[in-house]
C-alpha positions as CSV (number, residue, x, y, z in Angstrom):
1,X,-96.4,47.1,42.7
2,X,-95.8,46.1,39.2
3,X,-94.6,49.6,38.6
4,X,-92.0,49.6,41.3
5,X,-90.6,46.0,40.0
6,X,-90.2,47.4,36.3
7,X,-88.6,50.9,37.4
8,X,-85.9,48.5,39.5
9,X,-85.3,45.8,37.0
10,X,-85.0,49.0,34.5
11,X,-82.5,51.0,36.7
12,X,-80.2,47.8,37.6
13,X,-79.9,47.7,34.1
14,X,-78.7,50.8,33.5
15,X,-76.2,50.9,36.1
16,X,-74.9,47.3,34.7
17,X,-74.7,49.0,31.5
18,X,-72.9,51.9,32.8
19,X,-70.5,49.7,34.8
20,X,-69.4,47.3,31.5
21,X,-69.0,49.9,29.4
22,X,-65.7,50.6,27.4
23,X,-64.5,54.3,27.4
24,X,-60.7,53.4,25.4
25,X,-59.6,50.8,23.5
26,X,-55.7,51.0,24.3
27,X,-54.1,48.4,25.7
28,X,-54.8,48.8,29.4
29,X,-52.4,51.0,30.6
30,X,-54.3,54.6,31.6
31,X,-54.6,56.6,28.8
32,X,-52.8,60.3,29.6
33,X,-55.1,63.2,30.7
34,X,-56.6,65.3,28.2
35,X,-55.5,68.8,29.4
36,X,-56.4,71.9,28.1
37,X,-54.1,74.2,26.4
38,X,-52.0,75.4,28.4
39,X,-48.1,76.4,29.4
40,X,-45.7,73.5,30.8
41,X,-43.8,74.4,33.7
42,X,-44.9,76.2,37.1
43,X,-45.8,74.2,39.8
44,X,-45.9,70.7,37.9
45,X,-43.9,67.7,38.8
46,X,-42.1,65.7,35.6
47,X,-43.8,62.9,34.9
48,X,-40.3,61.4,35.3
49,X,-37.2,61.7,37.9
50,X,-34.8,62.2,35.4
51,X,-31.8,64.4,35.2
52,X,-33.6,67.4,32.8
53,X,-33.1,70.9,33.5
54,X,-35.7,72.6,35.7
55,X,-38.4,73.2,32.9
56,X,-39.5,77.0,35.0
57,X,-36.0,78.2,33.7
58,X,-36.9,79.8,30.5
59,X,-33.8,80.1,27.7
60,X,-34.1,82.2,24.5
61,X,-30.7,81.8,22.2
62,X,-28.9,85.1,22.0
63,X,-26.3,86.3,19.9
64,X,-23.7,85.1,22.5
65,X,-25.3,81.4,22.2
66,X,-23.4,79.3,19.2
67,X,-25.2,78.8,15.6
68,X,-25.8,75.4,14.8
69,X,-27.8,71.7,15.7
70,X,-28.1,71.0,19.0
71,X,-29.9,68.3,20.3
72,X,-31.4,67.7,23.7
73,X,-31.3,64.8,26.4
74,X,-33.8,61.9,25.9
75,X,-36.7,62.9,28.3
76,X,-38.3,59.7,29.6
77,X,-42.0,60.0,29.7
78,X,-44.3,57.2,30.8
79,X,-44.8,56.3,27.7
80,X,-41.2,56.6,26.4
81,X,-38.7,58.8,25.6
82,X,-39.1,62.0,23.7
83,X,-35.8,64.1,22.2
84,X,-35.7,66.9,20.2
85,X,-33.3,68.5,17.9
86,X,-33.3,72.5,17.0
87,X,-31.5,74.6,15.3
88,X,-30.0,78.0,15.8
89,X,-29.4,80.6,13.3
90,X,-28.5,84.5,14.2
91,X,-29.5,84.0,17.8
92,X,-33.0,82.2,16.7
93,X,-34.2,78.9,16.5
94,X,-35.2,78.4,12.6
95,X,-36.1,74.4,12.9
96,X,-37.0,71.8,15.9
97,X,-37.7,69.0,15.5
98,X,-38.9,65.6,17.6
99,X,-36.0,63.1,16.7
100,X,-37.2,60.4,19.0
101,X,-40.8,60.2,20.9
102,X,-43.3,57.3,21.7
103,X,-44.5,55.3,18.5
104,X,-44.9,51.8,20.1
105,X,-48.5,51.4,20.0
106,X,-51.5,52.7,17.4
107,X,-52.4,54.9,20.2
108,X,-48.8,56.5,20.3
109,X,-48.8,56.9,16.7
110,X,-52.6,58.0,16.6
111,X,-51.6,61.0,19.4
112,X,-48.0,61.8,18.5
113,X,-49.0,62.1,14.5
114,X,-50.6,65.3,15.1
115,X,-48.5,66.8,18.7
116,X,-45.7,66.5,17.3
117,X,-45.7,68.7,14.3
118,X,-47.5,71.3,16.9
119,X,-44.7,71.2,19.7
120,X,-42.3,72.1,16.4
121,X,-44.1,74.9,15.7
122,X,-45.4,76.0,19.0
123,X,-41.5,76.3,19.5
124,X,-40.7,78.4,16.5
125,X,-43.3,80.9,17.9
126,X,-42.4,80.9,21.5
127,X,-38.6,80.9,20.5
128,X,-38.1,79.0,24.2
129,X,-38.6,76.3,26.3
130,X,-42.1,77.8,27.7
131,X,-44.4,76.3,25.4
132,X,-48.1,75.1,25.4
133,X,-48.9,72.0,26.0
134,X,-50.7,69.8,23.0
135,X,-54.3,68.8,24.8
136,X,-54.3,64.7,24.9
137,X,-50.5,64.3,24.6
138,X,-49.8,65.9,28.1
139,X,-46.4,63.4,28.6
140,X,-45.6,64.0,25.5
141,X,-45.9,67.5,25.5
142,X,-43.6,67.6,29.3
143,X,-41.1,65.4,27.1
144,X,-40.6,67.4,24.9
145,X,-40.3,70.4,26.7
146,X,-37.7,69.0,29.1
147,X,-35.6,67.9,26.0
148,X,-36.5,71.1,24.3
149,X,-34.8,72.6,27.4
150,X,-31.6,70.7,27.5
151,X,-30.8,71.5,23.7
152,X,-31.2,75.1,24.3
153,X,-28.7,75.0,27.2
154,X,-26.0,73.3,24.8
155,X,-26.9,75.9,22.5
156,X,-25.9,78.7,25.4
157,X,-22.4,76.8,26.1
């Protein structure tokens, strides 16, 4: 009997345990999902209902496409907006950049710090809108891509 009453007394304090314990130590809003590599577009949904170009539609710069800066449409993520800038030289994109992506919390700063300098390159590789998206910084990664997506059109006008 004695062996029952310590196994139960141990196990209720396990699942107490289990049940008060801390996984994040943001702020309380739900922390994005940490996704795999992996391509945007397809069959996802935008985190957001804004007016971005249908991210499936991929768009390389040609030689008929205009030289210069163009930058994209603020893409609003759950966790703010993201917009980047590229630029087009001989019918490639030499430089993008992320002019404007969430920074408002130590956890936007923490994730952004090292997605951001990997969506810029992940776009000089691809040379187009399809790019992989940075595990952890999923909304990020969708803003940016939408954005990415709206400054290549402008480049193709």
């Amino acid at each position: 009997m004695r062996r029952i009453a310590l196994a139960f007394a141990a196990t209720v304090s396990v699942v107490v345990l289990l049940f008060s314990y801390r996984t994040s130590t943001g702020t309380g809003s739900s922390p994005a999902p940490a996704a795999a590599s992996r391509p945007l577009g397809g069959n996802q949904a935008p985190p957001s209902a804004s007016a971005a170009p249908d991210p499936s539609a991929s768009a390389k710069p040609s030689a008929s496409g205009g030289d210069g800066t163009f930058t994209g449409a603020a893409a609003d993520t759950d966790y703010g907006p993201v917009q980047v800038r590229i630029t087009v030289a001989g019918g490639r994109i030499t430089d993008a950049q992320a002019v404007q992506y969430p920074q408002e919390s130590g956890r936007d700063v923490r994730i952004n710090s090292s997605a951001v300098p990997e969506l810029n390159q992940e776009v000089l590789r691809a040379q187009s809108a399809q790019i992989d998206a940075v595990s952890g910084a999923t909304y990020t990664s969708e803003g940016y891509q939408q954005s990415l997506q709206s400054a290549l059109d402008a480049a193709h006008r």
